[in-house]
Backbone bond lengths (Angstrom), bond angles and torsions (degrees), N, CA, C in turn:
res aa  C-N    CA-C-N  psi(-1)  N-CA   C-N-CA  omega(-1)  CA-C   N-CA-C  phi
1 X - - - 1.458 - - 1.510 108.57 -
2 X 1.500 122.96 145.02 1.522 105.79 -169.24 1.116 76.57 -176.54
3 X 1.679 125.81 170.90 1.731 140.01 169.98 1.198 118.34 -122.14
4 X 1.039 137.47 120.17 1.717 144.80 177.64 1.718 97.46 -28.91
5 X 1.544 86.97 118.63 2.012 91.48 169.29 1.635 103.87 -144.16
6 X 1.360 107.49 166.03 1.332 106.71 174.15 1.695 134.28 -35.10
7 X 1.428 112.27 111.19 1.477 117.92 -179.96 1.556 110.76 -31.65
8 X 1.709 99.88 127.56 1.762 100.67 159.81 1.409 118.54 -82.05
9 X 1.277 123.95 159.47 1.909 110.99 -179.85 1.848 77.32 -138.86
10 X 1.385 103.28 117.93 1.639 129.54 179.16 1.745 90.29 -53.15
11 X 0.896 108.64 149.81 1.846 111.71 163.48 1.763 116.79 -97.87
12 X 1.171 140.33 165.99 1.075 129.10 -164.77 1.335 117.31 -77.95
13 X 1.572 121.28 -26.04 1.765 122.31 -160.85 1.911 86.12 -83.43
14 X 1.207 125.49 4.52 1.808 101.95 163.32 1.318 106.60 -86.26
15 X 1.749 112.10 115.69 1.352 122.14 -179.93 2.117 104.10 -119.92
16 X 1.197 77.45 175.13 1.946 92.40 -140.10 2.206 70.57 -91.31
17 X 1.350 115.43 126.32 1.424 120.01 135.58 1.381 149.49 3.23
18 X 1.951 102.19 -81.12 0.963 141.01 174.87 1.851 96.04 -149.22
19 X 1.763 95.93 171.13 0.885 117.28 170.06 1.335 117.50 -59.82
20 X 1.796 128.78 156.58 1.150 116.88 -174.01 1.560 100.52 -97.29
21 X 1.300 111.63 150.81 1.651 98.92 -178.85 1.627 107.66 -112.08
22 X 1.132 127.27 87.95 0.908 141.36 -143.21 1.937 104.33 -134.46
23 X 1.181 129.57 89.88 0.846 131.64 -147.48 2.001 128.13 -97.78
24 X 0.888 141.88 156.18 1.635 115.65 173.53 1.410 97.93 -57.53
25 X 1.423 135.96 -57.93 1.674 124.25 -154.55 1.688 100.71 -76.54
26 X 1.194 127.55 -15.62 1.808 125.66 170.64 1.998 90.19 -70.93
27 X 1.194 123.94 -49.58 1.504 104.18 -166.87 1.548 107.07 -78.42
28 X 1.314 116.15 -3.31 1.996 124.53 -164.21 1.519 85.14 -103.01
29 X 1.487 127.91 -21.20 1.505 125.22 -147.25 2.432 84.73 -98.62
30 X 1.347 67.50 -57.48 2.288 80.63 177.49 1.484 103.69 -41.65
31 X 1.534 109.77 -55.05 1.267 108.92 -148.82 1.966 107.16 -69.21
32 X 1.273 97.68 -43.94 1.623 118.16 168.56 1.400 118.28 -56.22
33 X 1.046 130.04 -73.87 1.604 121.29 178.03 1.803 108.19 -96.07
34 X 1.411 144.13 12.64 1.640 150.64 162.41 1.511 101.16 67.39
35 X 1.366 111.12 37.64 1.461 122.81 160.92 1.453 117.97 -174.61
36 X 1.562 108.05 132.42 1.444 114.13 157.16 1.021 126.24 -119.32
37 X 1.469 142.16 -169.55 1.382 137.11 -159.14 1.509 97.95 -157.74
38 X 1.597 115.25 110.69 1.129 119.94 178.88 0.965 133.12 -110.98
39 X 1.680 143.67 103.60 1.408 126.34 -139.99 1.614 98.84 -104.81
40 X 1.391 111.23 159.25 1.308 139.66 -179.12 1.302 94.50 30.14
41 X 1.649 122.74 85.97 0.887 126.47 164.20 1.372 124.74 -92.88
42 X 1.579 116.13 -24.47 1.184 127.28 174.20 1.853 98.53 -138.37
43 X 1.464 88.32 148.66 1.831 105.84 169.08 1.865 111.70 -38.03
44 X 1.683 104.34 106.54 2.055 96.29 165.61 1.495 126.89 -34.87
45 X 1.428 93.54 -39.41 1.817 96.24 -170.62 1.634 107.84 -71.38
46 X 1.302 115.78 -12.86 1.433 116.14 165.34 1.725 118.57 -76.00
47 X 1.528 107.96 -34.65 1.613 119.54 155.48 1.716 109.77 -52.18
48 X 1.166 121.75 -33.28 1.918 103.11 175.07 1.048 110.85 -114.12
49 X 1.438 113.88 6.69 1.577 113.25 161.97 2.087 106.08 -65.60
50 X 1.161 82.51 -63.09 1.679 98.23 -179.32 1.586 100.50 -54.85
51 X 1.401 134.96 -66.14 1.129 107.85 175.14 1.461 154.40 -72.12
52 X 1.369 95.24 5.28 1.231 114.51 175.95 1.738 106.64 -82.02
53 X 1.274 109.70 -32.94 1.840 134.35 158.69 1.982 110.98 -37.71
54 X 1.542 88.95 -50.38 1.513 101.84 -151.43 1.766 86.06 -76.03
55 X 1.647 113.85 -62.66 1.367 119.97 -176.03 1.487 109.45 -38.30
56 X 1.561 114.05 -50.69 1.505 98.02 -156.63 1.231 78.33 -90.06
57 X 1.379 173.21 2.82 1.483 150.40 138.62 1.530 112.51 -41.25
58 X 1.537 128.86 -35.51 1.315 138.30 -168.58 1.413 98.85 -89.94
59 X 1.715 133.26 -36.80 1.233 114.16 170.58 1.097 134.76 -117.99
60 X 1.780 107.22 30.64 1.498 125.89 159.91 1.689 110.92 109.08
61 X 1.261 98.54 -20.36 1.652 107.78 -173.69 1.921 112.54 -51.56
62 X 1.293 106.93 -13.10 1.276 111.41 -169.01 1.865 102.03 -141.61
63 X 1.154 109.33 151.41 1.396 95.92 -175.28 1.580 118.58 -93.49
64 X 1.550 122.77 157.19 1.244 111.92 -137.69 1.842 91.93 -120.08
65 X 1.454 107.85 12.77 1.759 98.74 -153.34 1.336 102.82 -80.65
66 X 1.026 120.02 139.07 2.080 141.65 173.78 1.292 85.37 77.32
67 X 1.387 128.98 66.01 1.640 139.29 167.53 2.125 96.03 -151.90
68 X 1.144 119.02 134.37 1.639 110.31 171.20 2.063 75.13 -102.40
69 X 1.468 89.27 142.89 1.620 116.68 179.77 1.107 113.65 179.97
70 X 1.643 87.80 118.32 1.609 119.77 -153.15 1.617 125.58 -174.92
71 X 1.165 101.06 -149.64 1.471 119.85 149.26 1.314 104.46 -65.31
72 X 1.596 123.64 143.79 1.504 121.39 160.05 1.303 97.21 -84.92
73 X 1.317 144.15 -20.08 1.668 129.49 164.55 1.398 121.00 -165.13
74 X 0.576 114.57 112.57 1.936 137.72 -172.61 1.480 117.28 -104.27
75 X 1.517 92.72 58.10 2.145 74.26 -172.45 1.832 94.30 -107.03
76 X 1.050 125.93 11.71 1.514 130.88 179.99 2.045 104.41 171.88
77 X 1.617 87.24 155.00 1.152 108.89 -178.10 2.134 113.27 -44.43
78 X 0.760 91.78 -34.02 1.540 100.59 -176.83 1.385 104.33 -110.60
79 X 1.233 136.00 38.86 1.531 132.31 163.42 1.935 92.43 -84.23
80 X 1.813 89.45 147.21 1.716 105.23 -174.23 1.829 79.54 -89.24
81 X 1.105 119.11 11.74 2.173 86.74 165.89 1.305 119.85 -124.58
82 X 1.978 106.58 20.74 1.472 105.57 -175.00 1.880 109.34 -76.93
83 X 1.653 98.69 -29.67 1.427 86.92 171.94 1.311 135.35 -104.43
84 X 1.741 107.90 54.05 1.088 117.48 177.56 1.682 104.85 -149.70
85 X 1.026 90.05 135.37 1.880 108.46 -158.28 1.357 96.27 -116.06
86 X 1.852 94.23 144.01 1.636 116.96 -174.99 1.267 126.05 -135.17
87 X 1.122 119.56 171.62 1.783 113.97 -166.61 1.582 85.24 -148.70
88 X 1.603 145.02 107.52 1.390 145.81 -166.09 1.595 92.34 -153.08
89 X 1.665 111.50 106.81 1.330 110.14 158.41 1.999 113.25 -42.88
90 X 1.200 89.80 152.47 1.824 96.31 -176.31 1.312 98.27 -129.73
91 X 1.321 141.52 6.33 1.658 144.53 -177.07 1.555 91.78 -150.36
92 X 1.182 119.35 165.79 1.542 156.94 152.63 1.244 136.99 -112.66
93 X 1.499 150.57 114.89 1.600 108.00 21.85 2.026 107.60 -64.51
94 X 1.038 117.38 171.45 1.682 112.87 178.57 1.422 98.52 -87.47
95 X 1.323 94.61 153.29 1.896 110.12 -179.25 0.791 136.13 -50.12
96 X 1.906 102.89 -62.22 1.185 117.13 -133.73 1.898 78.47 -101.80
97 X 1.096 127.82 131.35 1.708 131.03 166.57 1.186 121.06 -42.02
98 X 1.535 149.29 -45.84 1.199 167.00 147.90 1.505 99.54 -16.09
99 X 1.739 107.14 -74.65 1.224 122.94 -152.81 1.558 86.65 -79.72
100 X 1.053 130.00 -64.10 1.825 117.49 172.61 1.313 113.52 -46.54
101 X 1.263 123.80 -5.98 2.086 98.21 172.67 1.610 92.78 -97.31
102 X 0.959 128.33 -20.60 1.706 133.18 178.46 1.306 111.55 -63.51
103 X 1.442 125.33 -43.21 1.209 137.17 174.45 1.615 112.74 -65.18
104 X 1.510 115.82 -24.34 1.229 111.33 178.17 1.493 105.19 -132.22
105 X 1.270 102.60 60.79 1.878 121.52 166.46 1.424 100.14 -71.85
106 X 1.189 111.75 117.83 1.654 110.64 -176.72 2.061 111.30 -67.74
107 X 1.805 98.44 -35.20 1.388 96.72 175.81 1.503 113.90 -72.96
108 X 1.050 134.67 2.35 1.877 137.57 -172.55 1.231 85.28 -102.87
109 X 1.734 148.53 -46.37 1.372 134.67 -154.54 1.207 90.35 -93.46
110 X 0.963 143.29 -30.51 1.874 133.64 -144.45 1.968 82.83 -96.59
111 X 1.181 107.34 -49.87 1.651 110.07 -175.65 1.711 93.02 -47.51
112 X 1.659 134.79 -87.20 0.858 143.88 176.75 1.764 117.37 -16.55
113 X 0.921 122.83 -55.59 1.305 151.45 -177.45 2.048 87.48 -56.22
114 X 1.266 117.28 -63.55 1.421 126.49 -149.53 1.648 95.95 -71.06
115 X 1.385 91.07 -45.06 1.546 110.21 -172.50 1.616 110.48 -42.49
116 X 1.287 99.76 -66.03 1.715 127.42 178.86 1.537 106.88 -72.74
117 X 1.245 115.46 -16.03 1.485 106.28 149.45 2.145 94.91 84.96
118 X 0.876 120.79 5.43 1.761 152.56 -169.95 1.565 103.89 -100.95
119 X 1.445 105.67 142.76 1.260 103.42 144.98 1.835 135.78 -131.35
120 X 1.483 85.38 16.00 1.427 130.06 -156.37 1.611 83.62 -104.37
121 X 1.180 130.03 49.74 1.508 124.36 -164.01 1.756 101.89 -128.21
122 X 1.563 138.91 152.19 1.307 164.47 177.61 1.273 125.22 -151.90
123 X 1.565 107.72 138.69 1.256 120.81 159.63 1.476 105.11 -72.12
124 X 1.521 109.40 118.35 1.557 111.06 165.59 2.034 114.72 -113.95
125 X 1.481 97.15 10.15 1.687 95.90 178.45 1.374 114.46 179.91
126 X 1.542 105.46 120.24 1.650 89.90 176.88 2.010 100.48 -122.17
127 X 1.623 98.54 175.06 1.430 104.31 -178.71 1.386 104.61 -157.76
128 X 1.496 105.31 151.78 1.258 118.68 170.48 1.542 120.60 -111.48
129 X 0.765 125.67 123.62 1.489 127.99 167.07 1.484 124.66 -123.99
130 X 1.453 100.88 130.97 1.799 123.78 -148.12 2.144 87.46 -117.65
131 X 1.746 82.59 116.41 2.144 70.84 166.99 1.572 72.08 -127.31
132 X 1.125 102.01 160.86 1.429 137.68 174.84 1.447 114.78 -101.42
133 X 1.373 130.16 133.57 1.441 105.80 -178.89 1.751 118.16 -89.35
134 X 1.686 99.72 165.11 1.511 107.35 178.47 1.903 103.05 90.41
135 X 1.573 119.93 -15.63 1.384 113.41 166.99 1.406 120.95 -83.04
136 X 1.490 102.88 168.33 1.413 100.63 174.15 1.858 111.11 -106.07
137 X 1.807 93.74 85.69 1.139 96.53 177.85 1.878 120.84 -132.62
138 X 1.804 81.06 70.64 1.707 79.35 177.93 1.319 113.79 -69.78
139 X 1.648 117.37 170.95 1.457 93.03 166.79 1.770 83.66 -120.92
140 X 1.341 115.73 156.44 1.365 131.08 -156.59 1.501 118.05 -73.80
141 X 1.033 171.51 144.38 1.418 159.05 121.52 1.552 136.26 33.30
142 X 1.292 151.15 104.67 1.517 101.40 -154.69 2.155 79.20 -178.27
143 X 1.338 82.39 -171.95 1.483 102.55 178.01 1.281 115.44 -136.98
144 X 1.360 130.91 152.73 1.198 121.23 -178.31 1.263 118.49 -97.05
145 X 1.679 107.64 -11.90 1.919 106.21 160.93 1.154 126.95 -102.12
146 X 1.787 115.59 26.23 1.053 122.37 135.81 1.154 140.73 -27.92
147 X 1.570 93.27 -56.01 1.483 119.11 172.90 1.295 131.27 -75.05
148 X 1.694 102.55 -28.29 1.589 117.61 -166.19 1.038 119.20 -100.43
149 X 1.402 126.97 -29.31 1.083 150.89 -176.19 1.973 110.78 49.09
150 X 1.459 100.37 30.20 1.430 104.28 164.64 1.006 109.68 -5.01
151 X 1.833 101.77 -95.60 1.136 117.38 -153.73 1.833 132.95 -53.41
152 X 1.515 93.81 -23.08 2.139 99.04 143.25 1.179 127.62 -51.18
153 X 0.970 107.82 -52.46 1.714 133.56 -162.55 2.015 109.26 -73.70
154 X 1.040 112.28 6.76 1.625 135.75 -149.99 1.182 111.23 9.89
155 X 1.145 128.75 74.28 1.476 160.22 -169.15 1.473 119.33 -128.65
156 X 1.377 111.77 149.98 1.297 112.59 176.66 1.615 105.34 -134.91
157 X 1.256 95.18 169.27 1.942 102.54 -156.49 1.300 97.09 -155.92
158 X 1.445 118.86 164.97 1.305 152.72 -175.00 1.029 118.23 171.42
159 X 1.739 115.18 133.91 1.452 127.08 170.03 1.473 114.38 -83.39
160 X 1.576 108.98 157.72 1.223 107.55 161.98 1.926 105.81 -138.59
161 X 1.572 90.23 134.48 1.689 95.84 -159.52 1.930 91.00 -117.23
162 X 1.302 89.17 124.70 1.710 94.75 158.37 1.237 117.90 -133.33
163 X 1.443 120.72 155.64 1.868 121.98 178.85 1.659 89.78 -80.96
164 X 1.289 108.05 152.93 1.099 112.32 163.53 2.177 116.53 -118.01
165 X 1.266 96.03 -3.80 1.643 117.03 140.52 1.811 107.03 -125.00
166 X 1.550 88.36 156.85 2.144 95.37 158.61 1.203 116.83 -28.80
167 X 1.474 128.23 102.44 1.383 139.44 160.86 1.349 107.84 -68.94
168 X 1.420 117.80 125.62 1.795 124.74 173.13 1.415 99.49 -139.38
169 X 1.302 107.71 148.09 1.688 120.43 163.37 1.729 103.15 -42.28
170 X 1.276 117.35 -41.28 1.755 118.71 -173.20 1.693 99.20 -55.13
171 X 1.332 108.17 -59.20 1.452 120.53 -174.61 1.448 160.77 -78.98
172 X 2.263 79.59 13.95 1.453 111.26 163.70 1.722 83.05 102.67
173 X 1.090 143.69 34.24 1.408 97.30 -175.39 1.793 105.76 -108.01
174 X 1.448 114.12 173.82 1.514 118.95 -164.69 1.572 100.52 -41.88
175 X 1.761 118.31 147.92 1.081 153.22 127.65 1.268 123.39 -62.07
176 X 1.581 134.11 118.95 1.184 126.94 145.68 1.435 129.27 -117.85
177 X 1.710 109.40 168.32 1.692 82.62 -171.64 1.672 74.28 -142.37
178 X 1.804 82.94 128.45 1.991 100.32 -152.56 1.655 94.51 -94.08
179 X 1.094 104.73 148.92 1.829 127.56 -162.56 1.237 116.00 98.10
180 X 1.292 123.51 -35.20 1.632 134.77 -170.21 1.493 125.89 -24.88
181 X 1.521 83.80 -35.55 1.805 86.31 -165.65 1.743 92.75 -78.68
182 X 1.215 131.26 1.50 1.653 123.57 161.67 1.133 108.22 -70.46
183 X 1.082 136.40 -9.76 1.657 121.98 -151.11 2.020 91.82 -112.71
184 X 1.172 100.92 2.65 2.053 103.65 -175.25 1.587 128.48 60.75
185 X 0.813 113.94 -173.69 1.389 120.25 -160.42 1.746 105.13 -75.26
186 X 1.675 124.98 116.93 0.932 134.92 -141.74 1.799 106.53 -100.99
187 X 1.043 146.24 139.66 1.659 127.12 -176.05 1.498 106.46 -72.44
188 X 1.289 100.70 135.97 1.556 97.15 173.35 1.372 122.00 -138.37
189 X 1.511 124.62 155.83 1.219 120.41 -165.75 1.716 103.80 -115.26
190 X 1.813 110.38 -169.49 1.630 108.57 166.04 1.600 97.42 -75.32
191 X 1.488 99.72 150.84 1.991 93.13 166.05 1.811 90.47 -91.44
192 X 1.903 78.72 162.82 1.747 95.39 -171.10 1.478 110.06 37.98
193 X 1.764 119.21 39.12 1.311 119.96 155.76 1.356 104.21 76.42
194 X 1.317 149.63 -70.72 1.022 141.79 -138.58 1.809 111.55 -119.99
195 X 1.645 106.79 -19.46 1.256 109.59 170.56 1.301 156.98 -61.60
196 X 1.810 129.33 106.50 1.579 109.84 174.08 1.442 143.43 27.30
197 X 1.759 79.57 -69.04 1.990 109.72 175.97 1.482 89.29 -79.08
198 X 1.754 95.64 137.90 0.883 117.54 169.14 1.727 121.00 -103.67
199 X 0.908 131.82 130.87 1.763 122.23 -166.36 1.625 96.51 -109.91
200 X 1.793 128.91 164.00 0.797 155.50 170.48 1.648 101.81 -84.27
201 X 1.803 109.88 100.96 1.649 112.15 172.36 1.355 110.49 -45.03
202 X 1.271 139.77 -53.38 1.373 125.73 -157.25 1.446 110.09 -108.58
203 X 1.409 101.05 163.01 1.991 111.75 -165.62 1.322 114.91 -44.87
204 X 0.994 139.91 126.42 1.726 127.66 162.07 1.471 103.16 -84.32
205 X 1.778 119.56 165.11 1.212 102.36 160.27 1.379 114.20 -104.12
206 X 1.577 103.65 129.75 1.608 100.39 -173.72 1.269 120.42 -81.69
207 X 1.999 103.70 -0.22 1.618 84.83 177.02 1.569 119.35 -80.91
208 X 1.149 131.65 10.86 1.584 135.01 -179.69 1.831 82.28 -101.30
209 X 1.195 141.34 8.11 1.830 88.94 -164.03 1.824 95.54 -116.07
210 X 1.149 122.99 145.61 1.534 147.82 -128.87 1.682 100.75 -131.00
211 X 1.794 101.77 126.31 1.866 95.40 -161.99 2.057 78.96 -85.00
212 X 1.380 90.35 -170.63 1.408 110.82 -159.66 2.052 89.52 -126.98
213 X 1.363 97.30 79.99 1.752 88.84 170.32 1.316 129.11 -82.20
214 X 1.117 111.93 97.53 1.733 101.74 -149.61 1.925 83.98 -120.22
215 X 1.517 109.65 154.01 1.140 126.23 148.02 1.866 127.42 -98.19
216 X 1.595 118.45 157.67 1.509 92.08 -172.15 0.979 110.81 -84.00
217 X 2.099 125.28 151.59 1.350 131.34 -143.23 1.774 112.50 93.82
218 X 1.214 110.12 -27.45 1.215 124.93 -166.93 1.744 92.19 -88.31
219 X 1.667 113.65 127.85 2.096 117.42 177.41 1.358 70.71 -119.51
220 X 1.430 85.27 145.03 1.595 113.39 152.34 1.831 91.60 -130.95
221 X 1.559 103.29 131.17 1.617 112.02 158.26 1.066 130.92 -116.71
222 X 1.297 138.69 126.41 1.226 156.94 173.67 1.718 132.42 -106.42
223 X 1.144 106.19 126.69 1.367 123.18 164.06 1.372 113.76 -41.83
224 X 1.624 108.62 137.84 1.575 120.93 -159.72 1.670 86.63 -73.26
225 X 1.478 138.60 -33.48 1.196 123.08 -157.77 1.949 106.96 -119.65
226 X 1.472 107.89 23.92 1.196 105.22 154.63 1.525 127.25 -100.01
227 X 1.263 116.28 145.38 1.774 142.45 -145.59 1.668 78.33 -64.82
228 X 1.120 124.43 148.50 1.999 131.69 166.95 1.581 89.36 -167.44
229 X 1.361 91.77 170.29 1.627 97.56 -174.61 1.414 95.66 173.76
230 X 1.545 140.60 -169.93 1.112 154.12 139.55 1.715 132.20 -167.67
231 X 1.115 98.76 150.00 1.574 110.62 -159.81 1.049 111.84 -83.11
232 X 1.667 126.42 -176.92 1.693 115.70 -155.79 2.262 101.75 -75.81
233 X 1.173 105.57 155.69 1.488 99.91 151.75 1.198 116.48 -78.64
234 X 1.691 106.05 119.78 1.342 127.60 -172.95 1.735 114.15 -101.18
235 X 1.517 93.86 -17.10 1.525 108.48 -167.81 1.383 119.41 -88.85
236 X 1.409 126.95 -163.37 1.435 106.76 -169.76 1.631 98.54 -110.42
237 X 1.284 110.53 -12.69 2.022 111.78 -179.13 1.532 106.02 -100.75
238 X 1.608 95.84 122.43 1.827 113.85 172.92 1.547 105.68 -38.38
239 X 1.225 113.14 135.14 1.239 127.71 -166.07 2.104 89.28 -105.93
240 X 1.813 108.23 120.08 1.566 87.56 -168.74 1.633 84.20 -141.21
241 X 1.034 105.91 91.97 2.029 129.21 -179.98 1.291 106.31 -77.91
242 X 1.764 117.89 132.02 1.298 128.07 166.97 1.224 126.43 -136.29
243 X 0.794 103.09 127.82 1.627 127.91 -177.88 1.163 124.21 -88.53
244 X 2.051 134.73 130.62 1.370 120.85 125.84 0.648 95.23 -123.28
245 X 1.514 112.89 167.58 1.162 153.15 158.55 1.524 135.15 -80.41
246 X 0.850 133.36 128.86 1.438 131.99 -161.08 1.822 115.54 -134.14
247 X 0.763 136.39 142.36 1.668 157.81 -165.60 1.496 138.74 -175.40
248 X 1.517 127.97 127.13 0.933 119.09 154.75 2.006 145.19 -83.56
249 X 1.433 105.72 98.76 0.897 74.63 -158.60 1.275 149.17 -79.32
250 X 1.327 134.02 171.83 1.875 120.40 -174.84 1.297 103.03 -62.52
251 X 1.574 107.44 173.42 1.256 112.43 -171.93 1.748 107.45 -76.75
């Protein structure tokens, strides 16, 4: 979940690792069901570099300014996004150095770029989201061009989601429910009425939708208008999800 903000433009010294392995049947595999799953796409120790970034941003150890870090939504005692905490640059270029060389991982843009079949492609937003286990912090049903409204805008988009610990179905991590993005842009409301998160009004069926077991290093990308969501962390390891976002934009 995230809100259209000013385009990032990567700078040139972010250079790619290794090669991206990024394949014709990974872009035939995206394009067909609006998600693939790409393993060890980037170095782990760059996964606790960044979260070690995100944590001490959440408990002050690092400074947090032109970042919202917090609650992902607090508009009443019973909002479903008070117990789930975020770290989302709110200005451009990003601050904090860590979180700006992440933003310009040369293997996450070149993947994105391949994916979308573009080369005219940007990170315009990234996010972190921290569930803790044993809360009730699902995050609700939804689309991500809900928010973006890409597909007005004649633009194209793709997420890119990594754990930044072991993602398991036990430990909250993303749901998807693969084909979705055929079915178009879905109506959606606040969840619990008044919330940030926005949820998808009508039923999905949850028996098609598929957890995301990813280790960190491990992208999964997704289509701005396929169904994702995830349920509370039930498990005993912090569930710590990252996001960019990627787009070209119209003229």
């Amino acid at each position: 979940m995230t809100s259209m903000s000013t385009p990032y433009h990567p700078s040139t010294h972010a250079a790619a690792t290794s090669a991206v392995p990024i394949t014709a049947d990974d872009v035939a595999s995206y394009e067909e069901e609006g998600y693939v799953i790409i393993r060890r796409l980037f170095d782990p120790a760059l996964a606790a570099e960044v979260r070690e970034r995100v944590d001490g941003m959440l408990a002050g150890r690092y400074p947090s300014e032109g970042f919202k870090c917090g609650r992902a939504s607090d508009q009443r005692p019973d909002d479903p996004g008070r117990m789930i905490f975020q770290v989302m640059p709110a200005e451009f270029p990003i601050r904090d150095p860590v979180l700006r060389a992440f933003a310009e991982n040369a293997n996450l843009l070149d993947a994105a770029r391949r994916l979308l079949r573009r080369t005219d492609v940007r990170m315009f937003q990234q996010q972190a989201l921290v569930k803790e286990p044993g809360a009730a912090n699902a995050i609700p049903w939804h689309q991500d061009d809900h928010y973006w409204r890409t597909g007005e805008r004649g633009s194209v988009a793709v997420t890119a989601w990594t754990p930044l610990l072991p993602a398991t179905a036990a430990n909250g991590t993303m749901w998807l429910l693969p084909a979705s993005h055929r079915q178009g842009l879905q109506r959606h409301g606040p969840a619990g009425g008044v919330s940030l998160f926005q949820t998808i009004v009508e039923p999905i069926d949850d028996s098609r939708l598929v957890p995301l077991e990813l280790d960190p290093g491990d992208v999964s990308f997704h289509h701005p208008l396929t169904i994702h969501g995830a349920p509370p962390n039930t498990g005993r390891l912090r569930r710590v999800g990252f996001a960019q976002h990627y787009w070209n934009s119209p003229p």
